[in-house]
ZAKOLDREN-829404 format. One line per 3 residues: their letters; for each residue x, y, z of N, C-alpha, C. Coordinates in nm, 3 decimals. Layout:
% residues N
A = X,Y,Z,X,Y,Z,X,Y,Z  ...
END
This chain:
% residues 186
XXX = 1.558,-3.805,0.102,1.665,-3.706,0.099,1.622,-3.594,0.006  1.573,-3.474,0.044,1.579,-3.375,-0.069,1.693,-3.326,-0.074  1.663,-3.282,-0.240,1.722,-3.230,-0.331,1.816,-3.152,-0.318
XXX = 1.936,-3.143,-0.346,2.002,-2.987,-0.289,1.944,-2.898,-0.444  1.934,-2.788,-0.413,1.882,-2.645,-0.494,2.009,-2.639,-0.622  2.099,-2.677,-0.566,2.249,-2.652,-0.672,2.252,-2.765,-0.769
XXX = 2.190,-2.835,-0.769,2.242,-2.960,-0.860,2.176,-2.946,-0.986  2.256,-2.961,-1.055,2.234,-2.907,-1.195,2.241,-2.987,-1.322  2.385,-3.069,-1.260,2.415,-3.188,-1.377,2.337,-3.324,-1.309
XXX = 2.273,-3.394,-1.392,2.243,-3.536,-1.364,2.264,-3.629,-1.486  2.260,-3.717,-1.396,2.315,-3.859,-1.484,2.230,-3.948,-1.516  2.185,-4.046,-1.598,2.095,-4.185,-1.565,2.174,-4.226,-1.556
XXX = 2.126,-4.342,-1.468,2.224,-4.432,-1.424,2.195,-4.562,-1.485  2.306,-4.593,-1.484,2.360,-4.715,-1.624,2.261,-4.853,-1.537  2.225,-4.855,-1.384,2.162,-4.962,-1.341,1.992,-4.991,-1.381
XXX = 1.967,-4.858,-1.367,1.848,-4.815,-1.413,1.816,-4.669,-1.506  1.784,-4.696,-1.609,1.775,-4.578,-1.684,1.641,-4.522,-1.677  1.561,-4.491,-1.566,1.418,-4.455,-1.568,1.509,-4.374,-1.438
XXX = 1.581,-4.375,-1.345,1.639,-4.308,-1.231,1.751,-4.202,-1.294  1.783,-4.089,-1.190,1.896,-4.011,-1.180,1.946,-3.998,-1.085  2.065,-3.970,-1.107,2.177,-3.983,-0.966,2.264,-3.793,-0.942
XXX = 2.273,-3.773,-0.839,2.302,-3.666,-0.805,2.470,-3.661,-0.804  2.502,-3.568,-0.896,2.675,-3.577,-0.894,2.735,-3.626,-0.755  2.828,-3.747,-0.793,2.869,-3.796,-0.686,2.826,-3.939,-0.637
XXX = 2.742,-3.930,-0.683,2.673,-4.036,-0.601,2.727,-4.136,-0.655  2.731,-4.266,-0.606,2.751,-4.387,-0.720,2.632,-4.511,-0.740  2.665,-4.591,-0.798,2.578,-4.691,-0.842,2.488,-4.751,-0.708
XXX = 2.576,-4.772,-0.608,2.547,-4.856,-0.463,2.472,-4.748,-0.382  2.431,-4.606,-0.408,2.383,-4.504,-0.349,2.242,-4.573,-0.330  2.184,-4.509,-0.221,2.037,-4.540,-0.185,1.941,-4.417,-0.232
XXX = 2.045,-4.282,-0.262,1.945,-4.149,-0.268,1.933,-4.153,-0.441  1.941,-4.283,-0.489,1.885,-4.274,-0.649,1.741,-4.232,-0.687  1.743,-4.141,-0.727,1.561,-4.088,-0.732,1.541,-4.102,-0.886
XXX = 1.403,-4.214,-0.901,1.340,-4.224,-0.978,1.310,-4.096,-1.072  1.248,-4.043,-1.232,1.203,-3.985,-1.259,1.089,-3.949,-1.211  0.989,-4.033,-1.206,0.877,-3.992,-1.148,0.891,-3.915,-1.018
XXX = 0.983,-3.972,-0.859,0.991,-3.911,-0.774,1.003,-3.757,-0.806  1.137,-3.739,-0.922,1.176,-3.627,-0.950,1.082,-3.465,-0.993  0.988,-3.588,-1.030,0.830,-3.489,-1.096,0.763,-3.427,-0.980
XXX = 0.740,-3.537,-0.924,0.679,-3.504,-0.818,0.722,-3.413,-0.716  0.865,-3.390,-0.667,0.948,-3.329,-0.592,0.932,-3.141,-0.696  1.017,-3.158,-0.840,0.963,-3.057,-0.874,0.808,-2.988,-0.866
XXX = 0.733,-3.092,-0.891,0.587,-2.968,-0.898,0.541,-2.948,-0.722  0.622,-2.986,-0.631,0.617,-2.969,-0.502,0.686,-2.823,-0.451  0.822,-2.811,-0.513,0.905,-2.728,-0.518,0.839,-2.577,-0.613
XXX = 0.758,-2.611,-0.710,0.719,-2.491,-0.798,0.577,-2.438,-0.687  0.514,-2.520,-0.640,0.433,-2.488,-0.557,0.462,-2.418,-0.450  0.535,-2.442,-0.416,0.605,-2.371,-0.239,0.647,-2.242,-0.327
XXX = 0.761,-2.271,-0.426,0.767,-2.101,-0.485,0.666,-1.997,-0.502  0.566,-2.041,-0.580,0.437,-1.968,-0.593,0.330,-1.927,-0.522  0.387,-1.987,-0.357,0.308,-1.951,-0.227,0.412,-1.887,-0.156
XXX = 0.525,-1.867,-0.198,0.601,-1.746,-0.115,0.560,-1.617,-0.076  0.553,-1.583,-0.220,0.483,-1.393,-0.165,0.357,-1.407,-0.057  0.280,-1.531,-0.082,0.195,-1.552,0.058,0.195,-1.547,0.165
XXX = 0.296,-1.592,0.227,0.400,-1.634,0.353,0.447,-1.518,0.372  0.497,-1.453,0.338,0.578,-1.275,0.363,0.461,-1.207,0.360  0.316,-1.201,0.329,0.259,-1.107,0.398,0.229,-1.050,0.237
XXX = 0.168,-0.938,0.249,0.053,-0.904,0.114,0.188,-0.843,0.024  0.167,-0.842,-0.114,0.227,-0.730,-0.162,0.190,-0.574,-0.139  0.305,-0.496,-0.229,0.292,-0.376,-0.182,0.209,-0.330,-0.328
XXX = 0.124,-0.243,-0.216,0.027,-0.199,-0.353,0.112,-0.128,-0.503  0.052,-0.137,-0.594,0.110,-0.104,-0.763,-0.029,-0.005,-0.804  0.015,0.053,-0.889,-0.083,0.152,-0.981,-0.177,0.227,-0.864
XXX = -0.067,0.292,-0.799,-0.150,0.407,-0.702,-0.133,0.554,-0.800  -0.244,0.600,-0.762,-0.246,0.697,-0.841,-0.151,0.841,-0.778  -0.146,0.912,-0.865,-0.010,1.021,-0.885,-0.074,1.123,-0.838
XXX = -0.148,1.147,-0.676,-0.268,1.273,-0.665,-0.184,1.291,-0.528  -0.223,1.407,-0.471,-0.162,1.447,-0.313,-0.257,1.334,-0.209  -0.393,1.310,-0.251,-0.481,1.230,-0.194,-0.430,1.079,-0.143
XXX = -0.374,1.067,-0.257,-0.274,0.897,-0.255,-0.158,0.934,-0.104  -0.086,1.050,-0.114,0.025,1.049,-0.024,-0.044,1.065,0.060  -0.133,1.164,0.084,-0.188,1.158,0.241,-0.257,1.030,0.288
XXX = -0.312,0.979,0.222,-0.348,0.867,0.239,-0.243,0.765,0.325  -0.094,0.761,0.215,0.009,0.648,0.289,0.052,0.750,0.389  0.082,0.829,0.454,0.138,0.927,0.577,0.013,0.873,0.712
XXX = -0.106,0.857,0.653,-0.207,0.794,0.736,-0.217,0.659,0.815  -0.151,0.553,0.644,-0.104,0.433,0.674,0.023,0.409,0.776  0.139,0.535,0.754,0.266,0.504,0.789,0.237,0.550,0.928
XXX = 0.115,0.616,0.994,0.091,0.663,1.110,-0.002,0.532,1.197  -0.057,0.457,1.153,-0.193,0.369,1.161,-0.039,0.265,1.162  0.056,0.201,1.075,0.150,0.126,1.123,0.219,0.101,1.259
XXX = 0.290,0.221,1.287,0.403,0.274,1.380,0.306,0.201,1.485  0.167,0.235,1.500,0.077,0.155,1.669,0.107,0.075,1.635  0.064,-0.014,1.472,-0.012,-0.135,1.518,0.115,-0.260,1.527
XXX = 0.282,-0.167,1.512,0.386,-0.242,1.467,0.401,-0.307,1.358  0.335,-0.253,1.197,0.269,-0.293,1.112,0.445,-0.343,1.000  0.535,-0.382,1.063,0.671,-0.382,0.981,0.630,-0.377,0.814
XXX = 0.569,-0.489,0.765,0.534,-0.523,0.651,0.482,-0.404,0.552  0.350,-0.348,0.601,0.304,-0.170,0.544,0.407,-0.055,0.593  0.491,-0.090,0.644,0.622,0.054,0.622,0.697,-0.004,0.578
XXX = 0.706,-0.121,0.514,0.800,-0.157,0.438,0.807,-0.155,0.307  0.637,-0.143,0.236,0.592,-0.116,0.130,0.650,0.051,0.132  0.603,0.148,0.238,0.644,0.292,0.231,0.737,0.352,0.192
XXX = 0.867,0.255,0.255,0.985,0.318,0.263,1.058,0.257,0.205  1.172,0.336,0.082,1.261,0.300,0.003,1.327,0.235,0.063  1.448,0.161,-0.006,1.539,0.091,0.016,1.607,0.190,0.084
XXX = 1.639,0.278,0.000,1.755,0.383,0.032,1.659,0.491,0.103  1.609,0.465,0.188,1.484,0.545,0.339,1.611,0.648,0.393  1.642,0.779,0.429,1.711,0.827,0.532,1.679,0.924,0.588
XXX = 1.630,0.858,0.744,1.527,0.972,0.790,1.598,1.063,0.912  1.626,1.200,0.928,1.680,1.316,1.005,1.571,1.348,1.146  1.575,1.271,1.249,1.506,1.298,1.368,1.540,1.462,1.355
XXX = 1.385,1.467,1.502,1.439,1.596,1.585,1.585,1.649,1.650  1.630,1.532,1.680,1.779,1.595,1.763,1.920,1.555,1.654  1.821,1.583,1.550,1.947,1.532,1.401,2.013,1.431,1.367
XXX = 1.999,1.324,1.437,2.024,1.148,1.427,1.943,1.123,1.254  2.038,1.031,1.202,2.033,1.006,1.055,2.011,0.882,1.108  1.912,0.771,1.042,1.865,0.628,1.032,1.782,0.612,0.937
XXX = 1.830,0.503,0.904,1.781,0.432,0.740,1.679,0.289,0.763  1.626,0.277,0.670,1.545,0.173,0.661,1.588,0.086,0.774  1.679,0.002,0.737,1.643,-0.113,0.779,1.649,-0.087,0.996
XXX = 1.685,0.067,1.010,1.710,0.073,1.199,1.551,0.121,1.202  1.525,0.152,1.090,1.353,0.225,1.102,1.295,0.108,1.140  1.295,0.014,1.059,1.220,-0.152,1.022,1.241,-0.190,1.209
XXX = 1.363,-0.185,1.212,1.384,-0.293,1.337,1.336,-0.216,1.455  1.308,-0.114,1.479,1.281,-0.014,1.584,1.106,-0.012,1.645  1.033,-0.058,1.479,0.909,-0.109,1.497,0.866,-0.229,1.530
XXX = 0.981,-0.296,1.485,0.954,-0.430,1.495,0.977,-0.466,1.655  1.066,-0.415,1.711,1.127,-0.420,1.888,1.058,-0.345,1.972  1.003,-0.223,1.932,0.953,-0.072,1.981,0.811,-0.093,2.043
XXX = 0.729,-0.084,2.132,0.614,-0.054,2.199,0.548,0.026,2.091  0.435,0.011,1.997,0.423,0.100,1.947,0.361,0.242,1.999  0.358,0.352,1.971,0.259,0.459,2.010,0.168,0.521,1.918
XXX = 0.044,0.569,1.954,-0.041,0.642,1.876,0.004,0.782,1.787  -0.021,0.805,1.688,0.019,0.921,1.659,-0.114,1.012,1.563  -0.146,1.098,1.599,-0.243,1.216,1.556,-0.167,1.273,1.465
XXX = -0.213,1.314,1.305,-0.160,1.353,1.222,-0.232,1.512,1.179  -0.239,1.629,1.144,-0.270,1.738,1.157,-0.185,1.845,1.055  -0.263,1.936,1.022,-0.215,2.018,0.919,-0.119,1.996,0.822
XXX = -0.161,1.849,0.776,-0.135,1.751,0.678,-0.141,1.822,0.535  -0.053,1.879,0.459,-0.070,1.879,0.291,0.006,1.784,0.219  0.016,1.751,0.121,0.098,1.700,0.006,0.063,1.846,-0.156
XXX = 0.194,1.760,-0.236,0.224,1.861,-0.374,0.310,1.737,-0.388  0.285,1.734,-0.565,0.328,1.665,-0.641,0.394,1.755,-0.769  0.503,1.705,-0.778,0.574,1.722,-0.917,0.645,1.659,-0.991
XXX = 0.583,1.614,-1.079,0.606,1.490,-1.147,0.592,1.339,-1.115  0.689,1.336,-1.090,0.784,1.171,-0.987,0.767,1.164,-0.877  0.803,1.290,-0.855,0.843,1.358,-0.695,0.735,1.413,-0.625
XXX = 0.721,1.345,-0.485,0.593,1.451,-0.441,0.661,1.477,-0.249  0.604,1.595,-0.211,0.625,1.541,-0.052,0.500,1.592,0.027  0.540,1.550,0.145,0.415,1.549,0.255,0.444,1.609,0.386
XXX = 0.398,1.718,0.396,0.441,1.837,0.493,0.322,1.811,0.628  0.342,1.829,0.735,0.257,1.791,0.832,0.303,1.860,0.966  0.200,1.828,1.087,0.240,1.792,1.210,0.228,1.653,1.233
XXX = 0.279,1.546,1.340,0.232,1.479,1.421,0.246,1.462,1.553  0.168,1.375,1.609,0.196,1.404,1.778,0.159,1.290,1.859  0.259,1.267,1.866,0.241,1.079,1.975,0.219,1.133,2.061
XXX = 0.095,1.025,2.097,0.053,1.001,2.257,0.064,0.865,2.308  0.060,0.937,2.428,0.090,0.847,2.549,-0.035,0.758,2.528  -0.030,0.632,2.646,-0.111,0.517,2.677,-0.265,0.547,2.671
XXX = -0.209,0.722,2.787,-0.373,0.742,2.864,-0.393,0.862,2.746  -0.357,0.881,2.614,-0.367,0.982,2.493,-0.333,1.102,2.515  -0.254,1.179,2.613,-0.194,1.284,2.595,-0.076,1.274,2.540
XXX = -0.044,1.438,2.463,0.101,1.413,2.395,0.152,1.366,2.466  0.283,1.368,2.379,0.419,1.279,2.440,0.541,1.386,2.361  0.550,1.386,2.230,0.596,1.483,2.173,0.525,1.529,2.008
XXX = 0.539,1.635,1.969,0.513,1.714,1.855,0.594,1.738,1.744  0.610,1.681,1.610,0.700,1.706,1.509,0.632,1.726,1.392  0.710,1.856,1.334,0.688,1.921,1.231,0.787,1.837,1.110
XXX = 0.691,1.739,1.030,0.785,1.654,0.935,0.777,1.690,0.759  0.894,1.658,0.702,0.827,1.650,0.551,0.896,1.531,0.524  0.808,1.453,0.402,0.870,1.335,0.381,0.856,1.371,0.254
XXX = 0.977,1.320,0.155,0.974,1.337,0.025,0.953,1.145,-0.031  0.879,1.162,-0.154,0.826,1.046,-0.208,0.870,1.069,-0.360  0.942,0.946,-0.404,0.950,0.927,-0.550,0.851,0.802,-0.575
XXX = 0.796,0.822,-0.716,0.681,0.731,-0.785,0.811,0.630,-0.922  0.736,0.501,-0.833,0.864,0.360,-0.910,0.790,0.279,-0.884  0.838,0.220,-0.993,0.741,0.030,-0.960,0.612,0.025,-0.940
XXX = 0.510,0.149,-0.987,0.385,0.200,-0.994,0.329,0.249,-0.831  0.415,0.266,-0.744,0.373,0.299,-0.622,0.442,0.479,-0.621  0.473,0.525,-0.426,0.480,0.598,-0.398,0.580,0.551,-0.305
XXX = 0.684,0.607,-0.296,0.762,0.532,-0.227,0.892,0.626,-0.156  0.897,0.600,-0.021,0.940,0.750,0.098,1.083,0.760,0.096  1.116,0.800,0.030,1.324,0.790,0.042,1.368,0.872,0.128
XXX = 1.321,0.983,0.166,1.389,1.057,0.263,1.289,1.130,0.397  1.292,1.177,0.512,1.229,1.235,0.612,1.261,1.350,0.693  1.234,1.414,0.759,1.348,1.475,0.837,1.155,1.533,0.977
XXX = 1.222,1.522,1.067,1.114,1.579,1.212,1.230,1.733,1.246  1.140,1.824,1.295,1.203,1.900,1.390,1.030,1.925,1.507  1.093,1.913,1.640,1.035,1.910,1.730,0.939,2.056,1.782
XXX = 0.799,2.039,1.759,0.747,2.167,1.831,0.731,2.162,1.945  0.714,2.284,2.054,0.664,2.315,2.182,0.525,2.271,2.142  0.502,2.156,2.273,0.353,2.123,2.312,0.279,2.245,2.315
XXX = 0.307,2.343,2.373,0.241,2.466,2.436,0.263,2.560,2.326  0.165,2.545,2.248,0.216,2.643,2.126,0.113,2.760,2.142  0.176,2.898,2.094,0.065,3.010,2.110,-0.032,3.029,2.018
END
């Protein structure tokens, strides 16, 4: 029987004082667990904790440096994601509090961003007349991009800026906004 996570108070039990009993339980209980079991169960339990962040996939990078090079860099990543359906690396990208302004002015936040990749076909996207500027904390990332199709022609063209605040030693995307260019530009 494992452990429930909540149990907090234990008892020895008056039959055996090398055992503990889980509130409730009584003397005639079968789920009396030895100390030793108990050891063993904990350094089982500290183990599985300490292989969590494993299981969820890499952390998000720390001590990126504070240069326009760093943002273009993640605008590269957050483009190299969106194909590969990369949920986990736009999840490092984008704040909690993410709120991004499509072309046709639709407001969506993280977590419809998250699920949209996660459900979504991904598509290619070509990134182009890419800058970043930093000030201070604050930096953003002014661009074109331009999804293509299967067979690599556009699909559509957006003129984006994404603003980035620097926390928790990263770079990290709180807000977006696209407005849509003519394919056929002069």
């Amino acid at each position: 029987m494992p452990l429930p996570v909540a149990h907090c108070r234990h008892r020895i039990s008056p039959v055996n004082p090398n055992s503990w009993r889980l509130p409730g339980q009584t003397n005639g209980d079968a789920a009396v667990v030895s100390i030793a079991e108990r050891s063993v169960r904990m350094r089982a339990a500290f183990c599985i904790l300490l292989l969590c962040p494993l299981l969820h996939g890499t952390p998000c990078p720390t001590k990126e440096a504070k240069d326009e090079a760093t943002l273009i860099r993640i605008e590269e990543t957050w483009a190299r994601a969106l194909e590969a359906q990369d949920v986990d690396a736009l999840s490092c990208i984008l704040a909690n509090e993410f709120e991004d302004a499509n072309p046709v002015g639709s407001l969506s936040g993280r977590s419809k961003i998250l699920n949209e990749v996660r459900t979504k076909p991904g598509s290619h996207h070509e990134l182009s007349e890419i800058h970043a500027r930093i000030y201070g904390e604050i930096g953003y990332v002014r661009g074109l991009a331009t999804a293509l199709t299967a067979d690599r022609r556009p699909k559509i063209m957006v003129r984006f800026t994404d603003l980035y605040v620097y926390r928790e030693g990263r770079w990290q995307c709180v807000a977006g906004h696209e407005s849509e260019v003519p394919l056929e530009r002069p």
